[in-house]
C-alpha positions as CSV (number, residue, x, y, z in Angstrom):
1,X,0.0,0.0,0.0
2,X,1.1,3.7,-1.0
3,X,1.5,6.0,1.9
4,X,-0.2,8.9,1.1
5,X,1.9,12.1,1.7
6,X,0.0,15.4,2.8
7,X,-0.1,17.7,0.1
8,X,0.3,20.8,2.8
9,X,3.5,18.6,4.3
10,X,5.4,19.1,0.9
11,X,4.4,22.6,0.4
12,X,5.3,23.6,3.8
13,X,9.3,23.6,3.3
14,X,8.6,26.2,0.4
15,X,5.8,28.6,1.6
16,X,8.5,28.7,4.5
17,X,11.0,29.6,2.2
18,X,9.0,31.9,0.0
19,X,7.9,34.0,3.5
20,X,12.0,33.8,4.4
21,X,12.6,36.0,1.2
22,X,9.7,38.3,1.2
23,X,9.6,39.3,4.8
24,X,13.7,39.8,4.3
25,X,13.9,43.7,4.4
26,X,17.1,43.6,2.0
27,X,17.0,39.8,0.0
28,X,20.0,39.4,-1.1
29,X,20.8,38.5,-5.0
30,X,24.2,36.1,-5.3
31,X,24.1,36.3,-9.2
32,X,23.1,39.3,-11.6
33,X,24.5,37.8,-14.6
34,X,21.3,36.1,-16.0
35,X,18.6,39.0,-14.8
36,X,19.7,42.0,-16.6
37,X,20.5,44.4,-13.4
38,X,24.0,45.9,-12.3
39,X,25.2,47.1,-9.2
40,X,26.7,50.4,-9.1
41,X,28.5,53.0,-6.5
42,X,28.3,56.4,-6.8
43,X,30.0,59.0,-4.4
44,X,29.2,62.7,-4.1
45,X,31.6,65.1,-2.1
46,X,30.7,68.3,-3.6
47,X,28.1,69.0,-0.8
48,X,27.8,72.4,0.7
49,X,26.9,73.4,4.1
50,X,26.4,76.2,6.0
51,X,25.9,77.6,9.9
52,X,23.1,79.2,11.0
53,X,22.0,80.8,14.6
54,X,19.0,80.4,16.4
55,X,18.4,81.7,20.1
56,X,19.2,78.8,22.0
57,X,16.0,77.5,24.0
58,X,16.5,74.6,26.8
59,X,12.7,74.0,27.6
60,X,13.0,70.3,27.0
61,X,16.1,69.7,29.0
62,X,16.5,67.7,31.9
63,X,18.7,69.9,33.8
64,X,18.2,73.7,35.0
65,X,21.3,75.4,34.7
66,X,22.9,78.8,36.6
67,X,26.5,80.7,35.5
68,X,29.0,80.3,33.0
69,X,30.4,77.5,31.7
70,X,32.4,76.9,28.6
71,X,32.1,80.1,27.3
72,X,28.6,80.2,27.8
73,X,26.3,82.6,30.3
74,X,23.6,81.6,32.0
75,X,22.2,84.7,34.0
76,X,18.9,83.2,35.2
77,X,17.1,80.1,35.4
78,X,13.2,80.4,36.1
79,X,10.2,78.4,37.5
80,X,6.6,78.6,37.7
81,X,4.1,77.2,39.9
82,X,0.9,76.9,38.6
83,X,-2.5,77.4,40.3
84,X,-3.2,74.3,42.8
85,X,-6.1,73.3,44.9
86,X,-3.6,73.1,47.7
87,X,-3.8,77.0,47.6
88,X,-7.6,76.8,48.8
89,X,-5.9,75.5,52.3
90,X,-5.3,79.3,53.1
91,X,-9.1,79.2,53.7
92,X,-10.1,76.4,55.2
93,X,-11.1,76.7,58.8
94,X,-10.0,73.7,59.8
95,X,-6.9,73.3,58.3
96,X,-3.3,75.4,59.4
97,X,-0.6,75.6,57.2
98,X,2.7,75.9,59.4
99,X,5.5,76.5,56.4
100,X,5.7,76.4,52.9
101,X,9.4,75.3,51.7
102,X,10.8,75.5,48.1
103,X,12.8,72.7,46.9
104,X,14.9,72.2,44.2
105,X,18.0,69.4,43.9
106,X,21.5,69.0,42.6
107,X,23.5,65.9,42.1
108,X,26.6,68.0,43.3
109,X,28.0,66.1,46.7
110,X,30.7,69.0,47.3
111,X,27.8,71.9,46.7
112,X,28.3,74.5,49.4
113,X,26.3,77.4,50.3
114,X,28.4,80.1,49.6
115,X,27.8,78.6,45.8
116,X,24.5,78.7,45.3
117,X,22.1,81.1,44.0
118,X,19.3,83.5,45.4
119,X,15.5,82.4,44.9
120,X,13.5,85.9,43.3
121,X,9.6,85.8,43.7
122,X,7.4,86.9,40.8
123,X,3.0,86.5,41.4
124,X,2.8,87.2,37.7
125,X,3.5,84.7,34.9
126,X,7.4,85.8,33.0
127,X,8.2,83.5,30.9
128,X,7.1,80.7,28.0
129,X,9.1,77.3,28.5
130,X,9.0,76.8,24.5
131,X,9.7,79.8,23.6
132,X,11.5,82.2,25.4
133,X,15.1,82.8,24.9
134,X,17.9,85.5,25.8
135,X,16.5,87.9,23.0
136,X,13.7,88.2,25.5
137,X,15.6,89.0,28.5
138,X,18.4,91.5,27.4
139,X,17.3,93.9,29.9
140,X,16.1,91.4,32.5
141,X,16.2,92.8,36.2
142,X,15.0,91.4,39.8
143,X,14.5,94.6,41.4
144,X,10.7,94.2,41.4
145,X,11.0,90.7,42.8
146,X,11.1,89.3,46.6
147,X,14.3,88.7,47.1
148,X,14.2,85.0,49.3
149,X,17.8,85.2,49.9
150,X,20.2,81.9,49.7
151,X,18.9,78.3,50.4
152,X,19.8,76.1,53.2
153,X,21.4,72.5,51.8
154,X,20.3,69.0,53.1
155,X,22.2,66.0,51.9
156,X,20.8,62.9,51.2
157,X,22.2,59.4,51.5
158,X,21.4,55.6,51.2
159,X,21.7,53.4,53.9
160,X,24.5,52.3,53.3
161,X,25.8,56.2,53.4
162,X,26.2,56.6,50.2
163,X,25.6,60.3,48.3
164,X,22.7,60.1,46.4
165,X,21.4,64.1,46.0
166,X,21.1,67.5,47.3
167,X,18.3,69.4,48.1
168,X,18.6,73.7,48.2
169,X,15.8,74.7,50.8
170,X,14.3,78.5,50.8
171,X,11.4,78.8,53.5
172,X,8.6,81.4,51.8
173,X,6.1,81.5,54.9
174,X,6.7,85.4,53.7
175,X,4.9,84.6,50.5
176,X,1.8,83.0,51.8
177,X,-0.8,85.8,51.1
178,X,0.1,85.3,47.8
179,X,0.7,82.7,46.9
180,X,-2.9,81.7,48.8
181,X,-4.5,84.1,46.1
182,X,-6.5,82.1,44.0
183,X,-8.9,85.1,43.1
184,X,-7.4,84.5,39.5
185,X,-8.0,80.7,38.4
186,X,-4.9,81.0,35.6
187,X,-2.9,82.2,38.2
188,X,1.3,81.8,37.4
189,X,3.8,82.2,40.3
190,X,7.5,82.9,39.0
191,X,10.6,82.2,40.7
192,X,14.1,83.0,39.4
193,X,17.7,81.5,40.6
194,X,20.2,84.2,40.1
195,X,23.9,84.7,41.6
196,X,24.2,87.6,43.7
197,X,27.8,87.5,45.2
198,X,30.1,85.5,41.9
199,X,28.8,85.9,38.9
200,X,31.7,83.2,38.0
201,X,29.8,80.4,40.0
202,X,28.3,77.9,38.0
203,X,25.2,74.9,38.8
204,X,23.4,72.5,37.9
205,X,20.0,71.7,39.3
206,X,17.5,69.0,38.1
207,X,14.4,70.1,36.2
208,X,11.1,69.0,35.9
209,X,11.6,66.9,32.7
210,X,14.6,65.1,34.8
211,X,12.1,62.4,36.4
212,X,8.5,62.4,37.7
213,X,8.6,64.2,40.7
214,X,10.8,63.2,43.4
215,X,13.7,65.6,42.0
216,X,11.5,68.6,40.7
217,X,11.2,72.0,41.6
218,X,8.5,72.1,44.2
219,X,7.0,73.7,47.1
220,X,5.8,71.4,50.0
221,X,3.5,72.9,52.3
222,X,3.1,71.6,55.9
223,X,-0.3,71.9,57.8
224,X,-2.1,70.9,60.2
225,X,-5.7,69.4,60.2
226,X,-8.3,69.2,62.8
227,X,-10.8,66.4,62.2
228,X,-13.6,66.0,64.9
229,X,-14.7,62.3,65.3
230,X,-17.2,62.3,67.9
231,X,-16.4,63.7,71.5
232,X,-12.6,63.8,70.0
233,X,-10.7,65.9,68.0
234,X,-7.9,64.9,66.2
235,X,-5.2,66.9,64.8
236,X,-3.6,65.3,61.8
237,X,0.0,66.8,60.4
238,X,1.2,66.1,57.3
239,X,2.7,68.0,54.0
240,X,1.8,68.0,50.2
241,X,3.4,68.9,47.6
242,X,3.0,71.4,44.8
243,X,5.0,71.0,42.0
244,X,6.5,73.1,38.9
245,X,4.6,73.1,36.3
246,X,7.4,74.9,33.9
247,X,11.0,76.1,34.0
248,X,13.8,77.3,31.8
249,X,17.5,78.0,31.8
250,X,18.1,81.3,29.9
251,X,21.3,81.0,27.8
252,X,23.0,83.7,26.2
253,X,25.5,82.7,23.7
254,X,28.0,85.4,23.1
255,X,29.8,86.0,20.1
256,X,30.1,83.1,18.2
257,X,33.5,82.8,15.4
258,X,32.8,80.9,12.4
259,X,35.1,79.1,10.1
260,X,33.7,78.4,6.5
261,X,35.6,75.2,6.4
262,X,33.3,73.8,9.4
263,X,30.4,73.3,10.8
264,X,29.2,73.3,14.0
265,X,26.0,71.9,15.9
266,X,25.4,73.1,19.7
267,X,22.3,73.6,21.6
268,X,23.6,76.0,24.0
269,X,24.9,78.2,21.4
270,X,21.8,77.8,19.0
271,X,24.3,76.6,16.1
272,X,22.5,74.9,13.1
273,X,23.2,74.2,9.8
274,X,22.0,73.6,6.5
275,X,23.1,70.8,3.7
276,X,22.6,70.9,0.1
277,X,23.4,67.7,-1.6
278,X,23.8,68.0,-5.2
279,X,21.7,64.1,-6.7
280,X,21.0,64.9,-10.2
281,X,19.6,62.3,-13.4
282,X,23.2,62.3,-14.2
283,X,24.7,61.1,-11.3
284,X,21.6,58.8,-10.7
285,X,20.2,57.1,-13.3
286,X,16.4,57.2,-13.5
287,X,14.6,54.1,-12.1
288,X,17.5,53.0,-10.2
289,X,16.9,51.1,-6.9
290,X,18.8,52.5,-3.9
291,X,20.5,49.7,-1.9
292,X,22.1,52.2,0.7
293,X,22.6,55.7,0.8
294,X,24.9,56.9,4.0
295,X,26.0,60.7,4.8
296,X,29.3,60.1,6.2
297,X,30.5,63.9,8.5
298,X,33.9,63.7,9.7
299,X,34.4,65.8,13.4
300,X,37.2,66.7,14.8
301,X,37.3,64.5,18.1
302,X,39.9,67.0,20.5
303,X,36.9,69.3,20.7
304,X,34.0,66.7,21.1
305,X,35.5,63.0,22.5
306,X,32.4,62.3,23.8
307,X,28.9,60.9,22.0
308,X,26.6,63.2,20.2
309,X,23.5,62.4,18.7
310,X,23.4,64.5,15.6
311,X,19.7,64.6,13.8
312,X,19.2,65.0,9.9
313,X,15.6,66.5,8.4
314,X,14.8,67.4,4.7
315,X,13.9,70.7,4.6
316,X,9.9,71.2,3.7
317,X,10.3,75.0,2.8
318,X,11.9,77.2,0.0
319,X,15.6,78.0,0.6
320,X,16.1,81.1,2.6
321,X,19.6,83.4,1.7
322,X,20.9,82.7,5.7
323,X,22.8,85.6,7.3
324,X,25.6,83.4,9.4
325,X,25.8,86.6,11.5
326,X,21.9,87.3,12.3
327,X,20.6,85.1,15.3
328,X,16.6,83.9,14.4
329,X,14.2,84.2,17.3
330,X,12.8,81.0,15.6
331,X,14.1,78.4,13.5
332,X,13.6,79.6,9.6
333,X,13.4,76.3,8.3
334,X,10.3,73.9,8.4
335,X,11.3,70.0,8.0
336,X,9.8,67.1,6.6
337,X,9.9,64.9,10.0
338,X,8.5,61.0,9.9
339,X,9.5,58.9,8.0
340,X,12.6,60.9,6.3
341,X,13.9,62.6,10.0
342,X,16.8,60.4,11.1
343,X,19.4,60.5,13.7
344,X,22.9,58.7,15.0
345,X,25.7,58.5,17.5
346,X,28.8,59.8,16.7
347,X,31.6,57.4,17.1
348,X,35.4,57.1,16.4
349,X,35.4,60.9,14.7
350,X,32.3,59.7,12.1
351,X,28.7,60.3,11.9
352,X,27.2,58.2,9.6
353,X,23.8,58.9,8.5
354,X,21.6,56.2,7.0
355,X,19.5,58.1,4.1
356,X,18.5,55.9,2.0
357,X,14.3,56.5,1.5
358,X,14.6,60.3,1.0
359,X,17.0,59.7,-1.5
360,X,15.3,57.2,-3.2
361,X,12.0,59.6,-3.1
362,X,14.2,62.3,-4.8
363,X,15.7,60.1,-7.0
364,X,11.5,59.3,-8.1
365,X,10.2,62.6,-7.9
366,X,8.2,62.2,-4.9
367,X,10.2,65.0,-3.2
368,X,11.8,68.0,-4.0
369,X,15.2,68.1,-2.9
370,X,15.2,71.6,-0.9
371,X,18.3,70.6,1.2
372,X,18.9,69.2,4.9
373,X,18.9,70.6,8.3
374,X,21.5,69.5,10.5
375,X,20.9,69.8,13.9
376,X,21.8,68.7,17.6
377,X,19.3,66.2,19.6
378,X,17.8,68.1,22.5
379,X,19.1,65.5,25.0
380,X,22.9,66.7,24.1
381,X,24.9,68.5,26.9
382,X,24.4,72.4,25.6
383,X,28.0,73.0,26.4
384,X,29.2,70.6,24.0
385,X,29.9,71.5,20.5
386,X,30.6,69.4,17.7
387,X,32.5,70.8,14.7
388,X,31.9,68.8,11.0
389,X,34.4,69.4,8.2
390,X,33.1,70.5,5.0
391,X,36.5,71.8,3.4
392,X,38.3,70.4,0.2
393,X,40.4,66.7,2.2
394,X,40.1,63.6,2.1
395,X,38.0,63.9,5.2
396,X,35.4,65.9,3.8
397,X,31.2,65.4,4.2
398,X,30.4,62.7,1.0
399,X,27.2,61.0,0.1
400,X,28.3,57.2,-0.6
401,X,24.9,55.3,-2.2
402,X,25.1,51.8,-3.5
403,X,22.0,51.2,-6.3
404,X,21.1,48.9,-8.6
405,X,19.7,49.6,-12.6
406,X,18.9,47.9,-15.7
């Protein structure tokens, strides 16, 4: 008797194989000879770049910064408190608030309190997180705020004694009546960190985007509560906390010196900068399939010799004529984002840029090729710049793409 095979048993091996091959995001082809198709390599080094300036903003940043560094000034950091419910305690009959502490924290173990900064008390709302920069506080002064004077400092350890933070303390009892003011429901309360006594002191304080609430800025009030149960009254003590709801480091930049030879990405300096890559029917045959497409930026690593996530964007607008020496309040250039935005480590004095689909959408049609914005991931230290060169060597920007045609 025949033993009867099942058909889907024989076909499994090859709808395995055929799903191997398909689902493979780059099959590879062993043998071009018979199928008409060539693989080719083109390189492109005649790319142009250029700096541009934008007014550094920090909003994003997971750290609050105070004094100069690198070159850099940083003449005041603020905070706001929003309105709270917490507020509404001022009113309550049966509730007695005892002190109201601001808190902020630094991972500094040999902070002392000579080096730390004056809290300033604003009721009024002074400044956008997103949007406000240096150009908006040129003539910045404190004289109309409360000045709180310098913080106390508390240590923190683990159990096992180890430094873990530090927290800069500033009782505001003083500021109860208004902060308690809820008369107004969009009600802002500013607070500034400015140096008084060395404008050469420099910190670092955690911000609000630096976790999710046990390092923020915040204010913790203590109270009181009397709850009647009964015959007996009890009288409850406890604390809550009120936290930031917004702060920013303002950075002003200085005088920046540019060569033409390089260019530079900061965030703390506001340094951009714009790429035009020439990809032209001549260069790139029509109806040729990109294999790989890689931007390859050399950087000089005795300036930056650490990691530096640089970020690459086609640019969605016209070309502007860019004035190197004009700082923009905002960014001039709108970018095409998902799915052409990428972004890399730098590593071993290279930045290598995978750019593969917007090329092959130029090379179709399907976009225009406007140029590139070059630009540094917000999560970068804003101290740190990285310098790209552009020049006329062998270590020059180049565009190396491997594609196949007929």
């Amino acid at each position: 008797m025949k033993m009867r095979i099942p058909i889907l048993r024989l076909l499994n091996p090859i709808l395995f194989a055929l799903f191997i091959y398909n689902c493979s995001e780059d099959p590879l082809v062993s043998n071009l000879d018979h199928s008409g198709l060539t693989i080719n390599t083109l390189t492109i080094d005649n790319i142009s770049a250029q700096n541009y300036s934008v007014a550094p903003n920090l909003g994003t940043n997971e750290s609050l910064y105070l004094g100069t560094k690198n070159g850099l000034n940083i003449p005041v950091s603020f905070i706001e408190i929003a309105n709270n419910a917490y507020w509404s305690y001022g009113f309550d009959s049966t509730i007695l608030i005892d002190s109201l502490h601001f808190i902020t924290y630094s991972k500094d173990s040999l902070l002392s309190q000579n080096s730390t900064p004056n809290l300033f008390f604003s009721p009024d709302s002074q400044f956008d997180e997103n949007t406000s920069t240096y150009l908006d506080f040129s003539t910045f002064s404190n004289l109309d705020w409360v000045d709180l004077d310098q913080p106390l400092l508390k240590t923190n350890n683990d159990t096992s004694g180890n430094y873990l933070y530090t927290e800069l303390i500033w009782g505001i009892d003083t500021l109860m009546e208004s902060l308690i003011d809820t008369s107004d429901s969009n009600l802002v309360r500013s607070f500034a960190l400015q140096f008084t006594n060395n404008d050469s002191n420099y910190i670092e304080l955690f911000s609000e985007e630096a976790t999710t609430g046990e390092k923020d800025p915040k204010i913790i009030m203590y109270y009181r509560k009397t709850i009647e149960s009964g015959d007996s009254t009890i009288i409850d003590t406890t604390s809550a906390t009120i936290y930031s709801n917004g702060d920013l480091s303002i950075i002003d930049p200085g005088e920046i010196t540019l060569s033409p030879d390089v260019i530079g990405l900061s965030n703390g300096k506001g340094l951009r900068s714009i790429i035009n890559i020439p990809l032209t029917e001549d260069s790139l045959p029509a109806g040729s399939v990109i294999r790989s497409a890689e931007l390859i930026l050399n950087y000089d690593t005795t300036i930056t010799n650490q990691t530096y996530n640089v970020v690459l964007d086609p640019i969605d607008n016209d070309s502007l004529a860019l004035d190197s020496n004009f700082v923009y309040e905002f960014d001039p250039y709108e970018a095409m984002g998902y799915p052409y935005r990428v972004s890399t480590d730098t590593e071993d004095g290279k930045c290598i840029l995978s750019v593969k689909e917007i090329m092959q959408n130029i090379s179709l049609g399907n976009v225009t090729n406007l140029g590139f914005k070059l630009i540094s991931n917000e999560k970068n230290d804003p101290f740190e710049t990285i310098w790209f060169d552009t020049g006329e060597s062998t270590t020059s920007a180049r565009l190396e793409i491997i594609y196949v045609t007929n």
